[in-house]
Structure formats: C-alpha cells, structure tokens
BAZAKOL-683818 format. One record per residue (C-alpha): x, y, z. Coordinates in nm, 4 decimals. Layout:
(r (X Y Z))
...
//
This chain:
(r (7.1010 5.0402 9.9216))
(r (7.2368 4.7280 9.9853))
(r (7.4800 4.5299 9.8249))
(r (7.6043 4.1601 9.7870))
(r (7.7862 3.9553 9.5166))
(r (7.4571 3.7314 9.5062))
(r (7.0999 3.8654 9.5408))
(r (6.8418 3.5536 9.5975))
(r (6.4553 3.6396 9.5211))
(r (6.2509 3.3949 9.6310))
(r (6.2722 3.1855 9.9704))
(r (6.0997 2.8513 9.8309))
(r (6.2506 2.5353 9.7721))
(r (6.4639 2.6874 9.4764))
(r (6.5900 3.0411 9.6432))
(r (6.7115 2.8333 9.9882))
(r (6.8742 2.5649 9.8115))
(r (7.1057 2.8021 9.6547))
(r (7.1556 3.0286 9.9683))
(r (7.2053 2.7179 10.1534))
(r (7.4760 2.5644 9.9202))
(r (7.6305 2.9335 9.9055))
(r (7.6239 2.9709 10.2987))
(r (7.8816 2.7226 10.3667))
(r (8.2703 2.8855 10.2297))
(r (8.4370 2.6440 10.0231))
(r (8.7620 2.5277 10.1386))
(r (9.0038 2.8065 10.0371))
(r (8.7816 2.9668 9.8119))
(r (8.6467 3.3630 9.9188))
(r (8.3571 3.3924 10.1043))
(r (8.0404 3.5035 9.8651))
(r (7.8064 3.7798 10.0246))
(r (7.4065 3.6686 9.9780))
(r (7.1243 3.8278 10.0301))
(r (6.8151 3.6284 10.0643))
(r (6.4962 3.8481 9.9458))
(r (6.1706 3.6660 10.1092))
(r (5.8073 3.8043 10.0734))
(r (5.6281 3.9673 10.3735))
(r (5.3921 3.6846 10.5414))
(r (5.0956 3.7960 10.2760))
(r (4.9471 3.6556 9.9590))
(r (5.3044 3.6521 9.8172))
(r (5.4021 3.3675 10.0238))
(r (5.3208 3.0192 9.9269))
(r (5.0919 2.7913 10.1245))
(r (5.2255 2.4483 10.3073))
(r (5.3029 2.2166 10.0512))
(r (5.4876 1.8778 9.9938))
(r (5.7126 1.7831 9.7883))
(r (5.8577 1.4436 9.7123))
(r (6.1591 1.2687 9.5374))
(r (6.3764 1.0051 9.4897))
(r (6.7742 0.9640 9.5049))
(r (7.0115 0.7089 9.6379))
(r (7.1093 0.6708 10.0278))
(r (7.1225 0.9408 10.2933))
(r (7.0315 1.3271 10.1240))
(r (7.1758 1.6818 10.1943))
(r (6.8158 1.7225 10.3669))
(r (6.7278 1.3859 10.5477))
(r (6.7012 1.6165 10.8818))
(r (6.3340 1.7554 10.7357))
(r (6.1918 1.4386 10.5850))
(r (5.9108 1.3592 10.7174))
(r (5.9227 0.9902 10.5914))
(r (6.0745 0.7701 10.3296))
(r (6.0042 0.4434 10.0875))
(r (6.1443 0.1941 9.9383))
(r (5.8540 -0.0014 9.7878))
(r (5.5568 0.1654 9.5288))
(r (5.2767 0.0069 9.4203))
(r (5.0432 0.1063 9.1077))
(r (4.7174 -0.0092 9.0840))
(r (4.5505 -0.0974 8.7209))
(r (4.2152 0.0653 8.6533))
(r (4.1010 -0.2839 8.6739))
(r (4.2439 -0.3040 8.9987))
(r (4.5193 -0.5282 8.9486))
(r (4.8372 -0.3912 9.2107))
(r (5.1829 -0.3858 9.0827))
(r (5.4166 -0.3910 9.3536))
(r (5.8053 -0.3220 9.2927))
(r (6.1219 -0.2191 9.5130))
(r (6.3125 0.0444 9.3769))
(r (6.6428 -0.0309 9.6022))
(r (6.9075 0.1637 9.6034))
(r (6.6677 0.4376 9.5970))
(r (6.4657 0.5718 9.7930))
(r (6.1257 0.7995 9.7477))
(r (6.1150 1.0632 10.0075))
(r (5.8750 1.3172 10.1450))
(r (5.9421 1.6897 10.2786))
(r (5.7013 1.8967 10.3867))
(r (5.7968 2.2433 10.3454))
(r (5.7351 2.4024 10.6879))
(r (6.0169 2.1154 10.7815))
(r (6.2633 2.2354 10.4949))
(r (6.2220 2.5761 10.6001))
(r (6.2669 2.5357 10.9509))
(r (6.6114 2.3481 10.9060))
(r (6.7196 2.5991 10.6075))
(r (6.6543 2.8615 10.8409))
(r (6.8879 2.6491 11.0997))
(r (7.1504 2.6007 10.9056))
(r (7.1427 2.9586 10.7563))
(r (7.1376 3.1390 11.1164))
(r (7.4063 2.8928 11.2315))
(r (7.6726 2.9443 10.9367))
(r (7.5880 3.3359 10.9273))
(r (7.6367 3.3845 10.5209))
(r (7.3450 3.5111 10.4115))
(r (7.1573 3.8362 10.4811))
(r (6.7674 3.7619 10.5021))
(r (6.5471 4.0364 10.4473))
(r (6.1618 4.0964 10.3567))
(r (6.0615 4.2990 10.1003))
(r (5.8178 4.2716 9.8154))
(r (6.0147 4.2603 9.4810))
(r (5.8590 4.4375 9.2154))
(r (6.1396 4.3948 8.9219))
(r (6.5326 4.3142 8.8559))
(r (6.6774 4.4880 8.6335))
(r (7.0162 4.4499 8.4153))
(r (7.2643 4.7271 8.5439))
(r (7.6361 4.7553 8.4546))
(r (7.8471 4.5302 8.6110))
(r (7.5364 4.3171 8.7780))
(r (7.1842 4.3625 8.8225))
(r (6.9498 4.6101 9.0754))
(r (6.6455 4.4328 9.2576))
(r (6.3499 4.7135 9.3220))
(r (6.1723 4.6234 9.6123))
(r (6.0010 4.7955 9.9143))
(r (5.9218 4.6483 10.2825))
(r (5.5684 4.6091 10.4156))
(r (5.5678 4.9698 10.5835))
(r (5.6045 5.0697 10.2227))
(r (5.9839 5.1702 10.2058))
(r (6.1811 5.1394 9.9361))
(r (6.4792 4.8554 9.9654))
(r (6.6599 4.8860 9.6243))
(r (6.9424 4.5647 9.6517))
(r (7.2962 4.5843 9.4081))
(r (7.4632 4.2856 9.3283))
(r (7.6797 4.1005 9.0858))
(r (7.4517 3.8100 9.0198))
(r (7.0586 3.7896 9.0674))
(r (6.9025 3.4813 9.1023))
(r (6.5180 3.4933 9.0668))
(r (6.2762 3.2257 9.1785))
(r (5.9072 3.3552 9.1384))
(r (5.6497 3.2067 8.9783))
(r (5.6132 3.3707 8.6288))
(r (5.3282 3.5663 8.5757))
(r (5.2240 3.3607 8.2580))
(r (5.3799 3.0742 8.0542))
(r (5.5701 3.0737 7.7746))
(r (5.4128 2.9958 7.4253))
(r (5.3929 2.6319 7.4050))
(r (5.2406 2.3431 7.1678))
(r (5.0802 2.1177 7.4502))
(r (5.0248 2.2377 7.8044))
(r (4.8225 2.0624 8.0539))
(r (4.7104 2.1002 8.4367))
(r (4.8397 1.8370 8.7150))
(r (4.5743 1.9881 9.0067))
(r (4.5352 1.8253 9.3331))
(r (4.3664 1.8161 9.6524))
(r (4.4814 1.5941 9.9003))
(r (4.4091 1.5146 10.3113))
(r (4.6233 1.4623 10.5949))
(r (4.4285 1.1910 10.7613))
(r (4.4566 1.0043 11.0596))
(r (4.2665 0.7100 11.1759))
(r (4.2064 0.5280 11.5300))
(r (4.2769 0.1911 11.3589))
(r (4.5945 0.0700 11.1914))
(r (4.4781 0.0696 10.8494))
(r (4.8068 0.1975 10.5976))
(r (5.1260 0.0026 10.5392))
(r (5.4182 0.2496 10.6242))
(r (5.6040 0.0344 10.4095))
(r (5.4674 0.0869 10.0843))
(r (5.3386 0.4280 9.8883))
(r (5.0338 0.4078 9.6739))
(r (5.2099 0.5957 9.4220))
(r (4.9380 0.5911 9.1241))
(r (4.6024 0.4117 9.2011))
(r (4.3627 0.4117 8.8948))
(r (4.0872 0.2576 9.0345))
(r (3.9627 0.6589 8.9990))
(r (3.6846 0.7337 8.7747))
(r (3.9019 0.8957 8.4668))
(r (3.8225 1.2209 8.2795))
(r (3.7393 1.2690 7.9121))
(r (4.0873 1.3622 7.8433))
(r (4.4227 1.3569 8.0502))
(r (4.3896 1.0752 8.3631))
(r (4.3151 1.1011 8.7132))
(r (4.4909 0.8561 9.0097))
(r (4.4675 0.8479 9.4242))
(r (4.7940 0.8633 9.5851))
(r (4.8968 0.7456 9.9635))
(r (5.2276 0.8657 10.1123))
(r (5.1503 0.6244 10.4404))
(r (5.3197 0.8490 10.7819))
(r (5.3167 0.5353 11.0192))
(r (5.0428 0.2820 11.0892))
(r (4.7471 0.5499 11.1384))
(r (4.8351 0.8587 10.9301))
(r (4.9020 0.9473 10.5824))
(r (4.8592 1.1971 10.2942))
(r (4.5807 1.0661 10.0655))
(r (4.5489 1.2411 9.7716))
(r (4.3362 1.3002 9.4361))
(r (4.5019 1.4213 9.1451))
(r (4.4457 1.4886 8.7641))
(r (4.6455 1.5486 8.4531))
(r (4.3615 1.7158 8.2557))
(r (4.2914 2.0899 8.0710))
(r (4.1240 2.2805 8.3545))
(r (4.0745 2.2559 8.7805))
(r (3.7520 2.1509 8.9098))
(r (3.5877 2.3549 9.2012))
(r (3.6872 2.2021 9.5501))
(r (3.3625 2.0411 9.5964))
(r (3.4593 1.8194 9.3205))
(r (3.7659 1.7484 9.4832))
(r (3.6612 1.6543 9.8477))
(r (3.3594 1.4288 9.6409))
(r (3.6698 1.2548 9.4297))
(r (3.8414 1.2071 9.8220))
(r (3.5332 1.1018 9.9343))
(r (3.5256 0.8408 9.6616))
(r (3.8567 0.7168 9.6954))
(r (3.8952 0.6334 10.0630))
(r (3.5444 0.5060 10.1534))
(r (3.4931 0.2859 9.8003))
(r (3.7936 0.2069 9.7084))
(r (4.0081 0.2055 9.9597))
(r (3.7340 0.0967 10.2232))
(r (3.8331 0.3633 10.5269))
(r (3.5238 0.4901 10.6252))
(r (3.5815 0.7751 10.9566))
(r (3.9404 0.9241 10.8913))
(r (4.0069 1.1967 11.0412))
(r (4.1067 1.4848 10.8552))
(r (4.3760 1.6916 10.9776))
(r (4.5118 1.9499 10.7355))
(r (4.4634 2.0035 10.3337))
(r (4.6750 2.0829 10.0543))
(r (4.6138 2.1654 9.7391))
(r (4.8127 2.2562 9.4151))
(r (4.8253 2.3141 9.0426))
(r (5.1240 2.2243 8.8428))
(r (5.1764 2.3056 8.4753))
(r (5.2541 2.0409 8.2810))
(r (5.3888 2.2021 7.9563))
(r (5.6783 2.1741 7.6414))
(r (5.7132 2.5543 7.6837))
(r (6.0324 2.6470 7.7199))
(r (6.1206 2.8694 8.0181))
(r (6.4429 3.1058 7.9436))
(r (6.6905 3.0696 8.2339))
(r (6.8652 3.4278 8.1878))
(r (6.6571 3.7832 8.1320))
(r (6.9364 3.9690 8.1550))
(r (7.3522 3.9940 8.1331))
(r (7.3712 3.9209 8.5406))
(r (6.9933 3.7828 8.5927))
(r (6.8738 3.4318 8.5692))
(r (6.6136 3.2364 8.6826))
(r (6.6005 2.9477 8.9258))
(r (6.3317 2.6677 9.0210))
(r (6.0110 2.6745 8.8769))
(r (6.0509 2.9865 8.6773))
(r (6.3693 2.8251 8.5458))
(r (6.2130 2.5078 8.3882))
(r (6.3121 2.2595 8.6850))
(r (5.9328 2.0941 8.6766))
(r (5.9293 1.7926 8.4448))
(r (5.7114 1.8499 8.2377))
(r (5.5504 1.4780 8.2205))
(r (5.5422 1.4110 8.5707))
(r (5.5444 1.7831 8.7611))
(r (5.8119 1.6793 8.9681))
(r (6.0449 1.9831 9.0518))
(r (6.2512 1.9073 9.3732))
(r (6.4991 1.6536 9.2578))
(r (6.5500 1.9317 8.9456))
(r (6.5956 2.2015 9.1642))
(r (6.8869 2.0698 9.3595))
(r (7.0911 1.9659 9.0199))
(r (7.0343 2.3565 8.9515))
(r (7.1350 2.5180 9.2399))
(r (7.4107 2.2948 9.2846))
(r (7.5616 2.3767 8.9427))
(r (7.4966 2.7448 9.0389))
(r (7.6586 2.7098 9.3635))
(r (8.0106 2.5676 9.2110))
(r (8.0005 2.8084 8.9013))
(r (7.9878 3.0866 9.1523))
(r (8.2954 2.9582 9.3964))
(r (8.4976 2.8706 9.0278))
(r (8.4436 3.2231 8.8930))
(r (8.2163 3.1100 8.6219))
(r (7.9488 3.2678 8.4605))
(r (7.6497 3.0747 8.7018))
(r (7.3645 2.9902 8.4499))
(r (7.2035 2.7502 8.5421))
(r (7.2070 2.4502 8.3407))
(r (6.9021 2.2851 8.1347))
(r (6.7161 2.1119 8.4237))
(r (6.6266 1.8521 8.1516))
(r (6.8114 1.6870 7.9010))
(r (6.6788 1.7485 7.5103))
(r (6.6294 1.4028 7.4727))
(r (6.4024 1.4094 7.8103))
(r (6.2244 1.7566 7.7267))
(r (6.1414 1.5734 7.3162))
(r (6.0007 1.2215 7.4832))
(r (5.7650 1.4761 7.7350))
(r (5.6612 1.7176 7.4425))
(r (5.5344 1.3865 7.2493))
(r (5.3549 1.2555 7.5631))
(r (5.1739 1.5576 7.6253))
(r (5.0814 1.5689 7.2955))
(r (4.9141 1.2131 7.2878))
(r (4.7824 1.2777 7.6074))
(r (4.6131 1.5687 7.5166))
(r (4.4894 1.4730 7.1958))
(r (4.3310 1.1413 7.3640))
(r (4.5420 0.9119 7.1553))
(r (4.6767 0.7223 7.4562))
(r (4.4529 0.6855 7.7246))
(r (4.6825 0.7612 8.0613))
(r (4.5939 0.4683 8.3113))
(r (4.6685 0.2576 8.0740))
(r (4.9562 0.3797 7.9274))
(r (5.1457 0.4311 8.3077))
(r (5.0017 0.1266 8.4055))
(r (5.1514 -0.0687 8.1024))
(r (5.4971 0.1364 8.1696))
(r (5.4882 0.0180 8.5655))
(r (5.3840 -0.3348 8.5187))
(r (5.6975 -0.4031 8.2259))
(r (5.9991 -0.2073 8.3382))
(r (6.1156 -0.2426 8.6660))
(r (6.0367 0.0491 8.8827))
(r (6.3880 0.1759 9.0139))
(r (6.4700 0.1951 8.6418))
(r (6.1636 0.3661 8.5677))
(r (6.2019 0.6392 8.8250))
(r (6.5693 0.7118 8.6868))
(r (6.4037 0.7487 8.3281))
(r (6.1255 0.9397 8.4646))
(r (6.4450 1.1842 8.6346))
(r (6.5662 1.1846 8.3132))
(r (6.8639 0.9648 8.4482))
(r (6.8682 0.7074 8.1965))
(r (7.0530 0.6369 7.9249))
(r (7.0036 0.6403 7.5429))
(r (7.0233 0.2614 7.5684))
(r (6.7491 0.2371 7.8121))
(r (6.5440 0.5105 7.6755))
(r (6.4807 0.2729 7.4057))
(r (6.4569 -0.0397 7.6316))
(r (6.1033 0.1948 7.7589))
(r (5.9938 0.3058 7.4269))
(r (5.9545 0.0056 7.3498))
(r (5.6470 -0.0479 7.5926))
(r (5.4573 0.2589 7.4559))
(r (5.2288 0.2980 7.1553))
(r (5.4101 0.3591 6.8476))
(r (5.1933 0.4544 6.5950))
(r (4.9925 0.6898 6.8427))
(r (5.3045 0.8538 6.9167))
(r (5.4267 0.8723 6.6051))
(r (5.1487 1.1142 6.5079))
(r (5.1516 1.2695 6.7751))
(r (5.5352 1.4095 6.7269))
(r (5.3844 1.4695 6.3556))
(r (5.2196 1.7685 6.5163))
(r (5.4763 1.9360 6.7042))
(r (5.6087 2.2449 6.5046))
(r (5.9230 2.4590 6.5748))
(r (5.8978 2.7136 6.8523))
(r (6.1277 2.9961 6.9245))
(r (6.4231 2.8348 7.1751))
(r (6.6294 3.1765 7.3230))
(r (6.3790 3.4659 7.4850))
(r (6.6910 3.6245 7.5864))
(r (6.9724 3.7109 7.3368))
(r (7.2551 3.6491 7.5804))
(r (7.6261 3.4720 7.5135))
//
C-alpha cells in the first residue's frame, strides 16, 4: 500500500494545480508527501482541450500560454461589433497538452509528488484519513492511504437541480495561406449565428498570429447536435460570415459543459473532498472553470501548510451562484432571448468590468450598476420559479 499525507485523483487542470502548489515546501513549513493518481492512457483520460481566462499581469502559468489578449469584440446579431479593452487584464489561452507538459516540468524538477497510474474505482472514509481503491492497467491492485484525498473526476451524474443547460462546442484549428485574423483582438461572442429555439448560439475566434486561430461554434441550448451539424454551423460561420473561404483545418476540439444551479457538495467524506469540476468550480452562466480552479486549489494548498482542515472553499460567491440560477432560468424558459441580452450587457458596461462580474469579482455596488441593463420583469418571474433545494449532500462539520 502506499501512503502520503495528500492523495490527488485526477491529473487535469484541477488535480495538477494542487500537486503543483503542494510541490514547492513553504518556507519553514514541513514538507507534505503527494501522491498524484493519473488514469492509464485509455478512455479515462480526457481529450486535448483549451481552456481560457482572464486575470491581471504576468500568471503562475504564462510558460504554457499559447497566446494572450487584451482587446474583445462582440458582434450584435445584427452585426453591429462592439469593441472594448479590458486593460489591466488580460484574456489568455492554454492548451492543455502545454499545461501538462510544464506541470510535469516543474513536478519532476521539485521532486514532491509521487505520480502513479492506476484506475481509481472509489475513496473511501477510513479512520484518521481516507483509502483510494485502485488497480494498474496489468490489473493489480494499488490501494493508496492518506490523510487527505482530493478527488477531481468528473461525476458520474449531476446533482438535482432547477435549471440545467448544455454549453456544447465544436471548434477548428485553422490555418490559412493569407493573413486574414487580427492577433490583436478575440472574437469573443459573434451572433451573427443562426440562433436556436431556446438557449443562443455564437462563433468565437481566439486569433494565434496573422494566419492561425481557433474558430469555434458554440451553443447554450437543452441537448448536442450530431457533428455533422456542427462542421455545417463551422462551415457557415467562416465562409458567410466571416468570408474565409479555403482554411485549412488542422486539429478539432470539441466539448460539453453543464451549465447548471445544482449544487455540487465539496466533501463526501470526514478526509475526502472534491476539487475542479466535480467541486463546483464551472460558472454556471458562462462554463468557465480555470480561473475557479486556481482560487480552489490555492486555498487548499495554504489550509494544508497552516494545519487547517483543507475544504475547499465555495468556488462562487452566493450572490454570484443566485444572479446565474435566475439567468438560467430565463434563458431556459425563453423569456430573454440570449444574443440580445449579452449583446445589450457588452455594448453598456465596459468590458474589463464585465469580465470581473462575470468572475464573480465584483462588488455588491457594481452588481447593481449591471442589473440594471437586464430585463426586470422577465427576471423577476423567472426567480418566482426557483424553489428550495437541499444545500449539504454530506453531513460533515
């Protein structure tokens, strides 16, 4: 068996955060002993994916962006561009094969955490910690001990919830022989999409230089659409709308992101808790997770060198998870028609406040600065509906 003071399941964005914050010894402070639990290369391993976010200055991860903005631009369903700087911040881009490689860098160089592969099929609540059951791909059995288990797999199925819906994507790597994208600026919501019956739809450009991007189509709607309908809605975007006919595509991605009020318990157990995803670090109105996840694990990470019990804090604000439960909610019920409700949003408050409210890093007195460019009545009925759920899964102090 072995044995650590912190187990880590899960080696995604969330699980080598944490064993990257832990991997460093804190001046003075004991060393704590990690063990970094990573699915064989299988179907248990996520595909390539992106993620993207916004803070101020240089980042603890600068070294795998792939690029970075400091201008956005929304284009009206009608077309009309809204074009804003969002100084000091800047939006950034990190593809995960990049984060990855420079975790696995940094972990190899600093020599604080044990990786191992093994597929983990529970955690369980022992006395004095927790016990990980797992086995390796020949099939042996890897049982882990340790004082503290943090858990970062995606959860089987969501929690009961009042309003869920799907942000699903498909997007291309392109590249084209002529100069056509402004590395300057990303095409962060483009409406000029044909919109569904409920939820919205948008194109999205995250411009790599002169001749290569990410394009992307995305929804916020009920259900996913087969990937023909997809690469059609692609199709659409960048030879109608956009006007560039013979890209090259390079690679794909393609997601699915809940976008839900559910709320997603953070501890199962005395010594087990739940990181990331799993742990309710997606916001729910915009599916943005990355920016979340570091507040987490970074909280974690200075519980654990205090002595402190290391749940992980709400990665949302009540005020933040209310406003997103009510927007769902008129969303779904077609009250508010999306495009024009983000569009309305974009073209009245400026954009680097907008991006702290959409982090949920505003205050109460610009909260209401915002509301006041939304619909009031059809949000209004809309929080009409919302009834109590349940709040604690897990009867813990």
């Amino acid at each position: 068996m072995l044995e650590a003071d912190v187990a880590i399941v899960g080696a995604g964005a969330a699980g080598l955060s944490l064993a990257h914050r832990l991997a460093r010894p804190a001046r003075g402070a004991p060393r704590i002993s990690v063990i970094l639990m990573e699915a064989p290369p299988g179907p248990l391993r996520p595909p390539s994916r992106t993620w993207c976010f916004w803070e101020r200055g240089p980042g603890r991860y600068d070294a795998a962006v792939t690029a970075s903005w400091q201008r956005l631009r929304v284009h009206a369903p009608g077309g009309r561009p809204i074009e804003g700087d969002i100084t000091p911040l800047r939006y950034k881009m990190i593809r995960s094969d990049d984060f990855e490689a420079l975790m696995a860098h940094d972990l190899a160089l600093n020599g604080g955490v044990q990786r191992v592969e093994a597929t983990v099929e529970a955690v369980e609540g022992v006395p004095g910690g927790a016990q990980v059951h797992a086995h390796t791909a020949a099939g042996r059995p890897l049982p882990v001990r340790a004082r503290w288990v943090f858990d970062s797999r995606p959860l089987g199925s969501h929690p009961a919830a009042r309003t869920t819906l799907l942000q699903h994507f498909h997007g291309w790597f392109v590249r084209s022989d002529l100069p056509v994208f402004d590395p300057g600026t990303v095409e962060l919501m483009d409406f000029r999409t044909p919109q569904p019956p409920r939820g919205l739809s948008f194109g999205y450009v995250l411009p790599t230089g002169r001749r290569q991007a990410l394009v992307e189509y995305t929804e916020f709607s009920p259900a996913v659409l087969p990937l023909c309908s997809y690469e059609a809605a692609l199709r659409h975007y960048t030879e109608d709308i956009l006007h560039l006919p013979g890209l090259e595509i390079v690679s794909t991605e393609t997601g699915v992101i809940p976008m839900t009020d559910a709320r997603f318990a953070r501890q199962t157990a005395a010594s087990v808790f739940r990181i990331g995803a799993a742990g309710g670090a997606t916001r729910p109105s915009t599916g943005y997770t990355f920016a979340a996840v570091q507040r987490q694990t970074r909280a974690v990470a200075a519980a654990l060198r205090s002595g402190r019990r290391p749940l992980p804090p709400p990665a949302h604000s009540a005020r933040s998870r209310a406003m997103d439960a009510v927007l769902l909610r008129a969303l779904d019920s077609g009250r508010i028609g999306g495009a024009a409700f983000f569009t309305r949003l974009f073209s009245r408050v400026p954009m680097e406040r907008l991006l702290r409210f959409l982090d949920g890093r505003t205050d109460l007195h610009e909260d209401l600065s915002i509301g006041v460019h939304t619909p009031v009545l059809p949000m209004l009925r809309s929080a009409a509906e919302l009834p109590y759920l349940p709040r604690r899964p897990f009867p813990g102090p």
